[in-house]
Backbone bond lengths (Angstrom), bond angles and torsions (degrees), N, CA, C in turn:
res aa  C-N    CA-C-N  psi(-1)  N-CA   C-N-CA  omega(-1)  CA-C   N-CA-C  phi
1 X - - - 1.463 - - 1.524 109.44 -
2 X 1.593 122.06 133.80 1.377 124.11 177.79 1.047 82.64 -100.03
3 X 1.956 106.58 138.61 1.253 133.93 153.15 1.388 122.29 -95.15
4 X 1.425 124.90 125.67 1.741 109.08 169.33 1.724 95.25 -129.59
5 X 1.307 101.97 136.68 1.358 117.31 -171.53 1.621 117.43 -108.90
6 X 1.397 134.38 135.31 1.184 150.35 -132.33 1.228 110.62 -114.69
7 X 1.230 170.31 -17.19 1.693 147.48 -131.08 1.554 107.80 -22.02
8 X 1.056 121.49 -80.11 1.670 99.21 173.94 1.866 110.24 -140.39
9 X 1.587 87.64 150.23 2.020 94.35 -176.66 1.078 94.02 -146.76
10 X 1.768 108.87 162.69 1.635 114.05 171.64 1.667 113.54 -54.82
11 X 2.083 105.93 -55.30 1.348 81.44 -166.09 1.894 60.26 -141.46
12 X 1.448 114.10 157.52 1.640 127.00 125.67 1.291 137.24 -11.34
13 X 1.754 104.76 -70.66 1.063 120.01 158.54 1.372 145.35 -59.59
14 X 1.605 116.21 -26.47 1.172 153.22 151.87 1.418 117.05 -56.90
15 X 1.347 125.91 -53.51 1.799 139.18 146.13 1.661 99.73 -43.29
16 X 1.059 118.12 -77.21 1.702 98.15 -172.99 1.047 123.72 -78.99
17 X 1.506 137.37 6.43 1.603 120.93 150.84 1.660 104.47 -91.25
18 X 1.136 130.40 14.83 1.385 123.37 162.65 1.489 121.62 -92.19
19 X 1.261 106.67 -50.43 1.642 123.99 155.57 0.999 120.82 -86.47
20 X 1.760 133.49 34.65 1.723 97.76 166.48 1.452 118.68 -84.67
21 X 1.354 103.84 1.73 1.314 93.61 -176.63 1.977 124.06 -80.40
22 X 1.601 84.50 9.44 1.691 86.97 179.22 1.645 95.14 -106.22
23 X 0.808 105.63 -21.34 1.723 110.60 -173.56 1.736 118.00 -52.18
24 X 1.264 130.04 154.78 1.773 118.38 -167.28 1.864 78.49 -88.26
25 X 1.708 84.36 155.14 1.236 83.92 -168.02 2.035 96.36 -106.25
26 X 1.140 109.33 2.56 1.490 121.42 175.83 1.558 98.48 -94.81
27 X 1.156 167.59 28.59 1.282 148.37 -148.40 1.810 91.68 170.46
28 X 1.739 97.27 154.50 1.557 94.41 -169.97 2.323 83.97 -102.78
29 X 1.128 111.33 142.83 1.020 131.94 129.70 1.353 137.80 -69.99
30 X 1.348 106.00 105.41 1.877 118.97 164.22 1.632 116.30 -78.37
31 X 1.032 106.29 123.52 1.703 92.62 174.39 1.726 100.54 -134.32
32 X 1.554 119.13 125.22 0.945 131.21 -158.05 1.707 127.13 -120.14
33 X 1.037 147.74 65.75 1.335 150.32 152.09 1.466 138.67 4.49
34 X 1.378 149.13 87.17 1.288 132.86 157.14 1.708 108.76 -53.27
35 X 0.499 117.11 5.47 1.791 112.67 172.08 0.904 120.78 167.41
36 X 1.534 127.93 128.52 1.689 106.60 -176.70 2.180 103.00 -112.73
37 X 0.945 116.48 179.37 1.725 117.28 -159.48 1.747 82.33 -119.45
38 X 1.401 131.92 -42.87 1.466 110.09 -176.75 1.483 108.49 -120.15
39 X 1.576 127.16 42.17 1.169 111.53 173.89 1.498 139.08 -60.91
40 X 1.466 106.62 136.47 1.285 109.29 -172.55 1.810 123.22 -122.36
41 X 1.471 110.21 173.92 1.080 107.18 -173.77 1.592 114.99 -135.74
42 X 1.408 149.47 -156.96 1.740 117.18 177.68 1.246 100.42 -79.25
43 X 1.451 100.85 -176.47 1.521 121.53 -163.39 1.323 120.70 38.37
44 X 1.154 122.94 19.06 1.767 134.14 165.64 1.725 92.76 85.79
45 X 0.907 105.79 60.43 1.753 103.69 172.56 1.365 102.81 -124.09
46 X 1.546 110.01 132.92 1.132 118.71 179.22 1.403 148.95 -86.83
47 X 1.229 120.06 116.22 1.543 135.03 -165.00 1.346 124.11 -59.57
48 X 1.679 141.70 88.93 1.189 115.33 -161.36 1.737 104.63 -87.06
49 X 1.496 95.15 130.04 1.170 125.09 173.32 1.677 128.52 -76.46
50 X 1.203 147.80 32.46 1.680 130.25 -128.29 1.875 69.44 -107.95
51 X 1.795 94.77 149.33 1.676 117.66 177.99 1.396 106.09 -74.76
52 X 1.608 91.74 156.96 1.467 135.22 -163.37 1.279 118.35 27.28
53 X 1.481 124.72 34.89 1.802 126.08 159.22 1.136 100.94 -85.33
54 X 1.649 129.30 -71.83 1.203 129.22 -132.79 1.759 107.55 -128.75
55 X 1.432 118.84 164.92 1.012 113.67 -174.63 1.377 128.45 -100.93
56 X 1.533 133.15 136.09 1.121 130.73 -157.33 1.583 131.57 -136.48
57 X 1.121 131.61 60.36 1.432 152.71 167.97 1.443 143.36 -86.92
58 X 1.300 94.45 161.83 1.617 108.18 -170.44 1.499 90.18 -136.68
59 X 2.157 98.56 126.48 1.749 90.05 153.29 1.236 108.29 -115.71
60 X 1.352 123.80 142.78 1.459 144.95 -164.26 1.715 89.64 -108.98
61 X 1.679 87.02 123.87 2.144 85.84 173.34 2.554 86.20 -164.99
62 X 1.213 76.55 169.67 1.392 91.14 174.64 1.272 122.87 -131.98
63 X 1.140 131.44 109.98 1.684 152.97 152.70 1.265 124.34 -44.55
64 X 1.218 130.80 167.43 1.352 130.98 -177.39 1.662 107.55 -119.89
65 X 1.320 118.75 121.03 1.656 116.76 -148.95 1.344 104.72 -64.48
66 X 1.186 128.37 23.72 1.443 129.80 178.21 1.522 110.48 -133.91
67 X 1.253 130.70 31.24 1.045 150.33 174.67 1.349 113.70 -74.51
68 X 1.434 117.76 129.37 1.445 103.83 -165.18 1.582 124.67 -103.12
69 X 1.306 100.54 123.69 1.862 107.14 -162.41 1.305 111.53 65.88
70 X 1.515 93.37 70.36 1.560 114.73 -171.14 1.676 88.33 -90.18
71 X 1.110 126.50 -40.47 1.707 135.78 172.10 1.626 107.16 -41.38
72 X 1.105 104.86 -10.05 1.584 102.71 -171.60 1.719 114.24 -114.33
73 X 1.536 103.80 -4.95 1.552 80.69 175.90 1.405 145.22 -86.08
74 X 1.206 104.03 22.53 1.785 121.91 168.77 1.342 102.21 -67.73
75 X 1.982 112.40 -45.06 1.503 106.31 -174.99 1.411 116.21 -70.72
76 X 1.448 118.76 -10.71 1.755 134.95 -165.14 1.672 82.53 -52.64
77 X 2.121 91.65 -75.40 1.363 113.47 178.21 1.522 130.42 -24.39
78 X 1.208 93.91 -43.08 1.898 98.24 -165.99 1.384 98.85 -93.86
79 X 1.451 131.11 -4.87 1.592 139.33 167.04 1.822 102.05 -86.20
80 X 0.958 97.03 -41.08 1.905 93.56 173.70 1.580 100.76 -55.33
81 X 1.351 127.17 -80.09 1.457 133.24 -178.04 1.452 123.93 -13.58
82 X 1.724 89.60 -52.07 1.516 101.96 -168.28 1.591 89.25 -81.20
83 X 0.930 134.81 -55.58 1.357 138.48 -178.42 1.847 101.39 -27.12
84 X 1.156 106.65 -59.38 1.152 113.91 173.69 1.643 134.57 -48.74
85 X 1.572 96.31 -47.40 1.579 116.76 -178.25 1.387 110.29 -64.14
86 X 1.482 102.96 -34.33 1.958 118.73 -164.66 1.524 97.42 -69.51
87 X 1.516 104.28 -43.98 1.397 101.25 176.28 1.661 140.68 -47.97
88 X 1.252 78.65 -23.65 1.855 121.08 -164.49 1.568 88.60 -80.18
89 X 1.006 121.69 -53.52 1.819 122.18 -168.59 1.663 89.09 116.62
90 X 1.370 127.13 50.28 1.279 115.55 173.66 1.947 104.26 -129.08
91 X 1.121 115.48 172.18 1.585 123.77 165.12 1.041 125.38 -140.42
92 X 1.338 98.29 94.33 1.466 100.22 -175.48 1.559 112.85 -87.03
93 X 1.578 108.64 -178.35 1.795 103.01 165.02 1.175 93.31 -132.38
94 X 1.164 104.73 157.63 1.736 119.25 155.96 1.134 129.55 -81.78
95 X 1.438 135.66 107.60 1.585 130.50 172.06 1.120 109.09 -88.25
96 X 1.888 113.88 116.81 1.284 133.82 -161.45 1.888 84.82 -62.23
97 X 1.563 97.40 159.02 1.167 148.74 -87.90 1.854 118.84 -4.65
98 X 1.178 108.28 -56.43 1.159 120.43 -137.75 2.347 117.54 -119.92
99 X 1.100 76.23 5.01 1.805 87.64 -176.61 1.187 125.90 -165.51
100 X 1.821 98.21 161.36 1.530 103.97 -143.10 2.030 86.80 -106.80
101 X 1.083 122.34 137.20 0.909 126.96 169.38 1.764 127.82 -103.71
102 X 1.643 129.15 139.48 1.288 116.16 177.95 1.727 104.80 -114.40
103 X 1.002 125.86 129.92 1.422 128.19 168.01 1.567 99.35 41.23
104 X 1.696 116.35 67.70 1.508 134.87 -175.36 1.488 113.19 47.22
105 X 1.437 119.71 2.94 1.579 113.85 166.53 1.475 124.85 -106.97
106 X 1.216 106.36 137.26 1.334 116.10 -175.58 1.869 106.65 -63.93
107 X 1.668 95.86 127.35 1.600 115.21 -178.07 1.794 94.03 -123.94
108 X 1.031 130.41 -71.12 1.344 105.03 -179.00 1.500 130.11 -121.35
109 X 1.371 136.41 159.53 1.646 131.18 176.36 1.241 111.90 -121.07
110 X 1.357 111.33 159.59 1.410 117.57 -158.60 1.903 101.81 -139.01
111 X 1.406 113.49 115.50 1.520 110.79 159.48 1.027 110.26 -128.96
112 X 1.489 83.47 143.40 1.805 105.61 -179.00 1.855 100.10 -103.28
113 X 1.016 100.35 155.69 1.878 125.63 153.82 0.727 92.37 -161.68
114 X 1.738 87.64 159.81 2.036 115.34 -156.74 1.241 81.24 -151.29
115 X 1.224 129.29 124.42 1.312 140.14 -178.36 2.262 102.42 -122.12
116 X 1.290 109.39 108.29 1.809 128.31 -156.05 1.434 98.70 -103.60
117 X 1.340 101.04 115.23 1.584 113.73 157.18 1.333 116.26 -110.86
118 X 1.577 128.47 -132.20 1.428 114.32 -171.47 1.558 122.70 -83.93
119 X 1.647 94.83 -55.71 1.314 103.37 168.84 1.143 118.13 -102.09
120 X 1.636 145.00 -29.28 1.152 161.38 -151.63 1.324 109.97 -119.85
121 X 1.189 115.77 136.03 1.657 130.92 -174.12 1.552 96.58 -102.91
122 X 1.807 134.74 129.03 1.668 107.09 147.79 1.906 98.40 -101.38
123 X 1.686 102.41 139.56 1.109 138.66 156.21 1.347 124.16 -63.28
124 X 1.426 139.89 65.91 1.349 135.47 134.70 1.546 137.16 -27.90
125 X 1.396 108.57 66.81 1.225 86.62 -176.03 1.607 122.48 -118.64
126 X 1.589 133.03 131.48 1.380 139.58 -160.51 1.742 111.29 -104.56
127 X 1.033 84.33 135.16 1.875 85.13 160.54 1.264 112.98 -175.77
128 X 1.596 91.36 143.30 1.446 117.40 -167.94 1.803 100.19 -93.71
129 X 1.678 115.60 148.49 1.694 117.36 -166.32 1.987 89.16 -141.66
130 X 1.175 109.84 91.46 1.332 101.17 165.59 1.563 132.10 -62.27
131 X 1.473 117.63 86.00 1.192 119.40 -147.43 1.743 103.11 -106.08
132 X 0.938 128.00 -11.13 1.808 120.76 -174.15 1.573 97.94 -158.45
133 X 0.748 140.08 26.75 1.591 160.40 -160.65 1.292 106.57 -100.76
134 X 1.647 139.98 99.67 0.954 155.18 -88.41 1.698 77.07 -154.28
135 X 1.903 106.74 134.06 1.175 126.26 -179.19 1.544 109.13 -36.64
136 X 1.716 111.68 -59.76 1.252 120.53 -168.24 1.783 126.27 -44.39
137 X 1.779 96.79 -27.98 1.083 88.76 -159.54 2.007 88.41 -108.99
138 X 1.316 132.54 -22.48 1.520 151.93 163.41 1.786 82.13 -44.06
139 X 1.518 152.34 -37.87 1.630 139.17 173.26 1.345 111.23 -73.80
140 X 1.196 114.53 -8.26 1.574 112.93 -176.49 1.656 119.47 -94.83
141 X 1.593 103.15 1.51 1.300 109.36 -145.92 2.130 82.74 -104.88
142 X 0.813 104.29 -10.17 1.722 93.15 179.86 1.277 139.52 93.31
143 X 1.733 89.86 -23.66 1.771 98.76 165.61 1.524 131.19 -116.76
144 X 0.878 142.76 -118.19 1.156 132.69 135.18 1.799 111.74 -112.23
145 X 1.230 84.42 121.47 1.958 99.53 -170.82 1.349 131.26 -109.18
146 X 1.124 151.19 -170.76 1.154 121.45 173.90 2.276 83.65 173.60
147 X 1.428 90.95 161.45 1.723 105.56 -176.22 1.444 105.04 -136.37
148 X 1.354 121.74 149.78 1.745 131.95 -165.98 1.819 92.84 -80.80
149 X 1.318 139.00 -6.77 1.203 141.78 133.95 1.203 114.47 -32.01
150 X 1.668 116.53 -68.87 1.675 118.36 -155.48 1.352 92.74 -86.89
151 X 0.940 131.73 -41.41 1.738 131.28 169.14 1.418 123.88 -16.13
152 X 1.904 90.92 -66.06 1.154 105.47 -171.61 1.632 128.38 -120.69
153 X 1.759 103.75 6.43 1.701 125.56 158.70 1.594 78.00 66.10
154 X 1.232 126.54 51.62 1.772 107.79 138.28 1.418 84.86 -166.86
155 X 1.497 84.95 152.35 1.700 107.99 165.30 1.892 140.79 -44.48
156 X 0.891 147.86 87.84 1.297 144.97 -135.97 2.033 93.09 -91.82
157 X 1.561 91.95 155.54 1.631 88.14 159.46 1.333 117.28 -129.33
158 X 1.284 91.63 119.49 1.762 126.55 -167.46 1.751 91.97 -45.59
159 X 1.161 119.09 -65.29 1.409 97.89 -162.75 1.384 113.19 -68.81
160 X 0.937 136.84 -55.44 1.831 136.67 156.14 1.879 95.78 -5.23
161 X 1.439 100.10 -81.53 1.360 104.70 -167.57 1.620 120.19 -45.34
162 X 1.482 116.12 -33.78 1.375 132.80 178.70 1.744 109.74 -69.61
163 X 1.714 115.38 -49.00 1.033 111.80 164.68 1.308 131.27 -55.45
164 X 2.057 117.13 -22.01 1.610 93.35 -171.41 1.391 82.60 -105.22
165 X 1.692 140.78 42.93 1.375 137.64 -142.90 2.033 63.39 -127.61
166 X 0.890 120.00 -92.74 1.852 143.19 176.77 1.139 109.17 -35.37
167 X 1.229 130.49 -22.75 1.541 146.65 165.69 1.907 112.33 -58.11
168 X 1.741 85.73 -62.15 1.471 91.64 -165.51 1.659 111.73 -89.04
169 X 1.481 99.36 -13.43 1.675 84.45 -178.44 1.524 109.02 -101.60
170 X 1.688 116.44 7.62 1.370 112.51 163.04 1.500 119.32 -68.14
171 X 0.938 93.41 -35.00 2.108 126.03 166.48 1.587 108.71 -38.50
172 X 1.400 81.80 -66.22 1.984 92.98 -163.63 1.623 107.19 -79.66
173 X 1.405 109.50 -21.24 1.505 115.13 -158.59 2.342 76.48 -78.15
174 X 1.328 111.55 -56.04 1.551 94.03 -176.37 1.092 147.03 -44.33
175 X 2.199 85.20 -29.41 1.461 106.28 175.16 1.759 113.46 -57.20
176 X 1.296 88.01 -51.04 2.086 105.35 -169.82 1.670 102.52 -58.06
177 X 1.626 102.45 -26.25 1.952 81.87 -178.39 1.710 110.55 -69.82
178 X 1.246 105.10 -31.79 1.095 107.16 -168.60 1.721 121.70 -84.94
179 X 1.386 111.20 -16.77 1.517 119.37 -168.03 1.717 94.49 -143.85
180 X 0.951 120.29 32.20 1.786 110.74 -178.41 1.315 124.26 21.07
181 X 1.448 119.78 -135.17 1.512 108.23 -163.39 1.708 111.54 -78.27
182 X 1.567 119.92 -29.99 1.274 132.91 137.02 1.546 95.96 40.19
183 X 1.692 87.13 -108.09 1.711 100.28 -159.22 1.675 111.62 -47.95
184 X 1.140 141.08 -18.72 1.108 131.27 -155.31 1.615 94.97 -125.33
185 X 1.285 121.36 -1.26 1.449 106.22 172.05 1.451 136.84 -64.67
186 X 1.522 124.75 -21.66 1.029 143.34 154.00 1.658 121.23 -66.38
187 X 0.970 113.71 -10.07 1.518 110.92 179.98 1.447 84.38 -105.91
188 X 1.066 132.32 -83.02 1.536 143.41 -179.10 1.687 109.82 -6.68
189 X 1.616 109.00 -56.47 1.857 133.52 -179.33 1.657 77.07 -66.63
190 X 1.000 135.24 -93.38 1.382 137.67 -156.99 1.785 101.92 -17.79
191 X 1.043 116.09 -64.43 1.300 107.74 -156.71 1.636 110.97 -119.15
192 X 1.302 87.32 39.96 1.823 98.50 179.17 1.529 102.63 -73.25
193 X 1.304 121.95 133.71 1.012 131.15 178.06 1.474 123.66 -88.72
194 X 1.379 122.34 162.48 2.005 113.74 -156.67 1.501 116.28 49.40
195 X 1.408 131.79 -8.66 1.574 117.35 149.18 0.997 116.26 22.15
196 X 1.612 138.64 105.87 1.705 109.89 159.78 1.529 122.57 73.27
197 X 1.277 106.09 29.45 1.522 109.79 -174.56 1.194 107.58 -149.31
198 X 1.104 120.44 174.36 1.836 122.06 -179.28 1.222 104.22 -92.64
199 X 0.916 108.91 144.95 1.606 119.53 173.87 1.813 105.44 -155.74
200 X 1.592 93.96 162.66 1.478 118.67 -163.68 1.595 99.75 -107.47
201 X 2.027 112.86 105.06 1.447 95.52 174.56 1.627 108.16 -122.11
202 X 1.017 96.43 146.64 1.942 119.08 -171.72 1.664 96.09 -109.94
203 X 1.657 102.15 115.15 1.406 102.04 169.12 1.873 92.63 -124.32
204 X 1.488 107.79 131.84 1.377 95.37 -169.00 1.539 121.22 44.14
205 X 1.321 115.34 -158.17 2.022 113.14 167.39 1.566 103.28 -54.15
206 X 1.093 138.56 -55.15 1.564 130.57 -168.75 1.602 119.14 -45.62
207 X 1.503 112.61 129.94 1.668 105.60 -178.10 1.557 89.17 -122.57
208 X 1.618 115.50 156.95 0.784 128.85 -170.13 2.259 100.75 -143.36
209 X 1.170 89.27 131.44 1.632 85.40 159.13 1.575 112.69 -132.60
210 X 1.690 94.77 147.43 1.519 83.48 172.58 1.869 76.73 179.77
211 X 1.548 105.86 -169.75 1.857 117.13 -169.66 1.464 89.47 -89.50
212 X 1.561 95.42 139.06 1.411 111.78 161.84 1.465 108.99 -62.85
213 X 1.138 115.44 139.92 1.257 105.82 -171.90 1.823 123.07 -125.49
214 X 1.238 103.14 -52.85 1.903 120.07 157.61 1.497 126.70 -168.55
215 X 0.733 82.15 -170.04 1.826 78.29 178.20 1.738 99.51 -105.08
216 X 1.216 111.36 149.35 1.790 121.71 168.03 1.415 96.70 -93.83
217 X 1.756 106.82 156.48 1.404 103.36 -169.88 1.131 137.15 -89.56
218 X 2.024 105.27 22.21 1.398 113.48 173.46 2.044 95.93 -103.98
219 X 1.168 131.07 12.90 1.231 137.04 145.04 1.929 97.95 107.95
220 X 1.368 100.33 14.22 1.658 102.10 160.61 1.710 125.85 -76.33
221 X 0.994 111.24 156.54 1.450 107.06 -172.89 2.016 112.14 -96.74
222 X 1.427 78.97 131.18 2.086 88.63 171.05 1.459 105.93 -88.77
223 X 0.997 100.69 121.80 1.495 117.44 166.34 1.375 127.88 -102.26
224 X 0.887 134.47 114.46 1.927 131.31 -149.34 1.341 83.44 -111.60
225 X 1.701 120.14 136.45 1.741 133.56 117.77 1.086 125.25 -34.23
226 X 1.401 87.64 165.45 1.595 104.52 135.71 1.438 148.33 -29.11
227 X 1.383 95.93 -60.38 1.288 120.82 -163.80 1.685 97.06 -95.96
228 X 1.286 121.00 16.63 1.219 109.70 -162.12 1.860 133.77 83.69
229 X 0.994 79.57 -31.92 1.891 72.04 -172.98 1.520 99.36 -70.74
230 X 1.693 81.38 176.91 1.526 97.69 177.12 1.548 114.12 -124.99
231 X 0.999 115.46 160.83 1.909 132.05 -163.68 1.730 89.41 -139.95
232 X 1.687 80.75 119.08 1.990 82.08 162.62 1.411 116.73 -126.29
233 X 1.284 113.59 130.64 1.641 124.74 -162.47 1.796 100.61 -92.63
234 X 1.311 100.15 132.00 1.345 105.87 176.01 1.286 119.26 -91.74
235 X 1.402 107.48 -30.88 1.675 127.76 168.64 1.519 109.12 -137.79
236 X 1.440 95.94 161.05 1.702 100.79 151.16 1.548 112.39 134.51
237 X 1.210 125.34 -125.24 1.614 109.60 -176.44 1.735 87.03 178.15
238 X 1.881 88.66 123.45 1.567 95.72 176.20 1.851 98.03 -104.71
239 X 1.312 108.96 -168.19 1.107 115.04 168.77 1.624 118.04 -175.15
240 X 0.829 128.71 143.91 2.165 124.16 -169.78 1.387 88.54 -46.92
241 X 1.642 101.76 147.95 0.984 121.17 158.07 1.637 116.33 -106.10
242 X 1.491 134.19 147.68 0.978 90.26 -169.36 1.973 89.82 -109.91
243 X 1.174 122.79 160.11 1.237 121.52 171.99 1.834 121.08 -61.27
């Protein structure tokens, strides 16, 4: 894995779609941030970034455009993390698509871009890990938030955590070329978050409510009615509903 390391950038992600073209195109690139000035998250929502708490990356790698449940490797990503956290003595969940949740608060986000040529896909992919990020400033953030600090009332070390962070998703990222979303679907179902609950989903303008229901095994989400059926979302953003 090439590492290139940051003191400060707008975004990660923004650094590697400007340079991938210097990047090896056999090998994953990490590119890593003490702070970034425009961090972001999907739909252009913004990531607050403030230096040396929390962790902040993009891995830059290339696929082969026929890769199967190539739509799914944000969840690869956000299954490495947790992979990681569980290890830790932590439980996290996953909030389908794109984030890692601690005791129902959001701790980290994950964006992907996939930028498609003929045969070869490049993989942009970012995520933010609220790792030492101090209550005061976790109220400013707009949602309900939370850091593996307040979790767990001690200080974490970011690079430790970053190393078995690049460790494990070099792992899983080999697993997925070879077996797609597959290997990680059972961990992923395990700790899907809203299970069995109502939730609010936005695909484009269309909203839909109905029970979270599971994941399908290319890593899209079932959404159950009323009536029973099921709806599977390829994109989009759910959220509790409340009754």
């Amino acid at each position: 894995m090439h590492e290139i390391y940051l003191e400060s950038i707008d975004s990660t992600n923004t650094y590697a779609k400007q340079h991938a073209s210097h990047f090896a195109k056999d090998a994953i690139t990490c590119i890593t941030a003490e702070t970034q000035t425009g961090g972001r998250g999907r739909f252009q929502k913004t990531w607050a970034s403030p230096p040396g708490v929390n962790l902040y990356l993009t891995f830059f790698f290339r696929l082969s455009a026929r890769q199967p449940d190539l739509s799914a490797i944000g969840l690869v990503l956000a299954a490495s993390l947790a992979s990681v956290l569980i290890q830790e003595g932590l439980s996290p969940q996953i909030k389908w698509p794109n984030d890692l949740q601690l005791g129902g608060k959001k701790m980290s986000g994950i964006l992907c871009e996939i930028s498609r040529a003929q045969s070869m896909v490049d993989v942009i992919l970012g995520i933010g890990v609220n790792v030492n990020m101090e209550e005061k400033d976790l109220l400013h953030i707009g949602q309900a938030a939370t850091s593996l600090k307040q979790e767990t009332k001690r200080p974490w070390d970011r690079k430790d955590l970053l190393q078995k962070l690049q460790a494990q998703f070099e792992g899983d990222l080999a697993s997925f070329k070879i077996g797609g979303f597959a290997p990680f679907h059972n961990l992923c179902e395990r700790l899907l978050a809203y299970k069995e609950e109502k939730v609010r989903c936005l695909e484009g303008h269309q909203e839909r409510v109905g029970i979270c229901d599971s994941l399908a095994m290319d890593g899209r989400l079932n959404i159950r009615f009323p009536d029973h059926s099921l709806y599977t979302l390829a994109s989009g953003e759910i959220s509790l509903r409340k009754v």
